[in-house]
C-alpha positions in Angstrom: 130.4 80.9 78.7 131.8 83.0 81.0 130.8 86.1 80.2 127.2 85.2 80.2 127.4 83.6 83.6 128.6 87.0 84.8 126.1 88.6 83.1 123.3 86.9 84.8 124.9 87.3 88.2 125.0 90.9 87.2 121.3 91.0 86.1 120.2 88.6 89.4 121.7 91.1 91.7 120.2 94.5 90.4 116.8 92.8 90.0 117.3 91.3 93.6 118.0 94.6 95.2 115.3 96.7 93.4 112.8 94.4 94.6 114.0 94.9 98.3 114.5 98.5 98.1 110.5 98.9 96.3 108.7 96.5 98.2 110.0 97.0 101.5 111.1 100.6 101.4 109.6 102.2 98.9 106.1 100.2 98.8 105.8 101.6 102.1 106.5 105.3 101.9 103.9 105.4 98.8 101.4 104.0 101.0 102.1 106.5 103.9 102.1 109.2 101.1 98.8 107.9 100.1 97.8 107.5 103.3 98.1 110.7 104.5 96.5 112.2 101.2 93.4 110.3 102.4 93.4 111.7 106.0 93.7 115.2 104.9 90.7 114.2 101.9 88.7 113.7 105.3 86.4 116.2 106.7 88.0 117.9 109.5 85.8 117.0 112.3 86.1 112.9 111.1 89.6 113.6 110.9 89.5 114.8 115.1 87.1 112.0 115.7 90.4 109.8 114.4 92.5 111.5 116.8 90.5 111.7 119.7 90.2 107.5 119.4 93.6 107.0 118.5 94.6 109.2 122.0 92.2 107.6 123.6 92.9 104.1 123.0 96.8 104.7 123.0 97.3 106.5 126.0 93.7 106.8 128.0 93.5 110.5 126.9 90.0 111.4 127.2 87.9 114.7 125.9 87.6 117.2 129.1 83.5 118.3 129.1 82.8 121.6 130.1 79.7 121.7 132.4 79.0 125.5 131.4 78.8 124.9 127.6 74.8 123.9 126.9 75.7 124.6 122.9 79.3 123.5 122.3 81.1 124.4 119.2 83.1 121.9 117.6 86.5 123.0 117.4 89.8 121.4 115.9 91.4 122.4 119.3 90.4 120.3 122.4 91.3 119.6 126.0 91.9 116.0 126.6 92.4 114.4 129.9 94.0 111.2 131.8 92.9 112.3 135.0 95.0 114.3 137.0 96.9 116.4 133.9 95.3 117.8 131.0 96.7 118.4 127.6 95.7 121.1 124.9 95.4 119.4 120.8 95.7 121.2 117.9 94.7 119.5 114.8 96.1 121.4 111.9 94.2 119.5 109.4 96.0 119.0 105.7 98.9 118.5 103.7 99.8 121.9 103.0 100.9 122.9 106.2 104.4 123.5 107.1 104.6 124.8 110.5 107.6 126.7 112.1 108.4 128.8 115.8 105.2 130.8 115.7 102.6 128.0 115.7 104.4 125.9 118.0 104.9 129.4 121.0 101.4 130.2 120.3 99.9 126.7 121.6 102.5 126.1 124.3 101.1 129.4 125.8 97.9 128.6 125.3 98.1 125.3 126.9 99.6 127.1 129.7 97.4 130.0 130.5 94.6 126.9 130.5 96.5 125.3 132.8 97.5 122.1 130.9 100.3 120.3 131.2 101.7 120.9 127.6 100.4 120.6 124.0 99.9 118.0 121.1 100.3 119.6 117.6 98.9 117.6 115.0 98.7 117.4 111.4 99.0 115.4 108.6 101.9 118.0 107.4 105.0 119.0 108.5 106.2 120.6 110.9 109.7 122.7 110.1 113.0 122.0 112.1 112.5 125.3 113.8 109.4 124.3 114.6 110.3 120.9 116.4 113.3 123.0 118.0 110.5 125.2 119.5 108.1 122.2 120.6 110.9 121.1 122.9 111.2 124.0 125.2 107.2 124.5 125.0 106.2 121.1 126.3 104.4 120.6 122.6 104.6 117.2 121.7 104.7 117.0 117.5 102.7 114.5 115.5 103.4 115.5 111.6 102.8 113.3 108.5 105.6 110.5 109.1 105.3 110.6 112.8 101.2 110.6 112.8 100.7 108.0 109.5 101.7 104.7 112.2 99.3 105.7 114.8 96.3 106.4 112.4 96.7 103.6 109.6 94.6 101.4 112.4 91.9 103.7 112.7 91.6 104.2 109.2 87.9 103.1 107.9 88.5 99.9 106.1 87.6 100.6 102.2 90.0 103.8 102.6 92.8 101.2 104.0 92.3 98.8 101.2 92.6 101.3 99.0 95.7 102.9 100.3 97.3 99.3 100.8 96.3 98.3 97.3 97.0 100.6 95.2 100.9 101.1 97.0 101.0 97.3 95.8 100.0 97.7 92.5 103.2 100.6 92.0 105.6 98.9 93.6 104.9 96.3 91.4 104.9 97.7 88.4 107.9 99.8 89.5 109.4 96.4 89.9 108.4 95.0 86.6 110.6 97.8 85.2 113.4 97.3 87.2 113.5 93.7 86.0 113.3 94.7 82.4 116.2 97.5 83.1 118.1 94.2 84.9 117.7 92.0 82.3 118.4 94.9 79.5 121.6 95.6 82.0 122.3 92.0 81.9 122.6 91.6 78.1 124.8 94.5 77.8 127.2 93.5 80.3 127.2 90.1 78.8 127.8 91.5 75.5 130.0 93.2 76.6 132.5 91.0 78.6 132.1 88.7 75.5 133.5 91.4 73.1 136.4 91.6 75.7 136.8 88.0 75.8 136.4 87.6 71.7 139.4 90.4 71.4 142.0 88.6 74.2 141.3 85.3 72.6 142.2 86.6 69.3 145.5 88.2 70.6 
């Protein structure tokens, strides 16, 4: 009896921590991944309406008008404003990007011959360790995929979120399903295992 009882404790504690490490770790990094697959799937000038609202409502960042500009251009680079300091964002818009020194040097001195404060680099990629190095000493502030997916997922439209949220659930629970079956397959063998061990002593 033994055995089995072992067995089960075996099979209750893989099942137990596959369900925790898929629901509540992995559950959520598919949902990011998905996430941010539906941002970049976003035309780019929704995608800067996002941002703009998100900077807006986050931190009273607001778009800097030019009086001089009768016919405007929109642009994925933008001048945003709390009052007395300005800031200079760059929305690299996509998944593909992997940005390193250049990109990062390249805004910080644009944002200061404008005469803003510093920069906000943006994208729903990533930006390289160099890169982040680089951001420090140009007074860039980085927002990549894992750093920008918790200030967007609010502003996301709502069928887009459902679908995101939905369809992480649906893997993670399948991916669990599969675990249990793997704990319960683990659980037999270990049982049938011990009780070969046991059969053998008994018989000595």
């Amino acid at each position: 009896m033994l055995p089995w009882i072992l067995a089960l404790l075996s099979a209750l504690l893989t099942c137990t921590l596959a369900i925790v490490y898929l629901w509540w770790v992995k559950r959520r990094r598919t949902e990011m991944q998905l996430g941010l697959q539906a941002l970049a799937g976003m035309h780019w000038r929704e995608f800067s309406t996002l941002i703009k609202r998100m900077l807006r409502e986050r931190r009273g960042l607001r778009e800097v008008a030019d009086p001089t500009d009768e016919v405007r251009e929109p642009s994925s680079d933008f001048l945003l404003s709390d009052g007395p300091n300005t800031w200079l964002v760059s929305c690299k818009h996509g998944l593909a990007y992997r940005i390193g020194t250049a990109a990062v040097n390249e805004l910080g001195a644009v944002a200061r011959l404008g005469g803003a404060k510093g920069g906000l680099l943006i994208t729903e990629g990533r930006v390289e360790r160099d890169g982040l190095a680089a951001a420090e000493k140009q007074s860039v502030e980085v927002l990549d995929g894992p750093r920008l997916w918790p200030l967007l997922q609010p502003y996301l439209p709502a069928e887009i979120e459902t679908r995101v949220r939905s369809t992480a659930r649906l893997e993670a629970l399948r991916r669990i399903a599969i675990s249990a079956l793997g704990a319960v397959t683990l659980g037999l063998l270990v049982g049938l295992g011990l009780q070969g061990l046991h059969v053998e002593t008994s018989a000595d």
